[in-house]
C-alpha positions in Angstrom: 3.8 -4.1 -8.7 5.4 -4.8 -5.3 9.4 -4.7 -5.3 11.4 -6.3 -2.9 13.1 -2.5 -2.0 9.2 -2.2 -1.1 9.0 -4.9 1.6 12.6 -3.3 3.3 11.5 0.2 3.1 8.0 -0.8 4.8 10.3 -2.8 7.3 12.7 0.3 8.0 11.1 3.4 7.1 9.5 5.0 10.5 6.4 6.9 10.6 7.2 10.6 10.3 4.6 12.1 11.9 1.4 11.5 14.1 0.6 9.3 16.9 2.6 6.6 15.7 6.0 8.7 14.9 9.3 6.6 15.1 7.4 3.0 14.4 8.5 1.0 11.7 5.3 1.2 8.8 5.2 -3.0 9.3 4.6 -2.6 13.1 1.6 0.2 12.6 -1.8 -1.0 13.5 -3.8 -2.2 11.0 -6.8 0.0 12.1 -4.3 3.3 11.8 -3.6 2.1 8.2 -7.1 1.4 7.6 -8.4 5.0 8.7 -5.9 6.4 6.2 -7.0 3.9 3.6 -11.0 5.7 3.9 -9.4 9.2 4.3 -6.3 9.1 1.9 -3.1 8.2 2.2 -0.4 10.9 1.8 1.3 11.6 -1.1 4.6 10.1 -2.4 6.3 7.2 -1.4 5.5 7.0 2.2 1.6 6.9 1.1 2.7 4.0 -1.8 4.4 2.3 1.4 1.8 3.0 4.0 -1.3 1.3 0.9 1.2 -2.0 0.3 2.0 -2.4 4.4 -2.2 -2.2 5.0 -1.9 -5.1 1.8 0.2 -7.0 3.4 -1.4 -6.9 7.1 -4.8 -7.7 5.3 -3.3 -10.6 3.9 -1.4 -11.8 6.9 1.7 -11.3 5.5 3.3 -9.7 8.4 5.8 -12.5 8.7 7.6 -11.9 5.7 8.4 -8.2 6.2 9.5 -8.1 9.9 13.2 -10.1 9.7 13.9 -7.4 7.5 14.0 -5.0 10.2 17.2 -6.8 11.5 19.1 -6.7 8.7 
């Protein structure tokens, strides 16, 4: 079930590690999630996040996630 803690930790929770380290899980690409998707996510919350931001990019749902970045 998607939380609305969720959407602002996919806003403001930055990739830890890789060639997207520092970004914001809303503003990775869509193809990054989708390679991780086939592979497997990792473990914990971040993988949780990482499954619901690929959802929500799918969906093209992008625009309810970002303002929370400012906030």
């Amino acid at each position: 079930m998607l939380e609305q803690q969720d959407l602002i930790d996919i806003a403001r929770t930055q990739m830890p590690f890789g060639k997207y380290a520092g970004r914001p899980l809303i503003d990775l690409p869509e193809e990054y999630l989708l390679w991780f998707a086939k592979k497997e996510f990792p473990k914990g919350r971040l993988g949780h996040l990482m499954a619901i931001t690929l959802e929500i990019k799918i969906e093209g749902l992008e625009g309810l996630v970002k303002p929370l970045k400012k906030q």
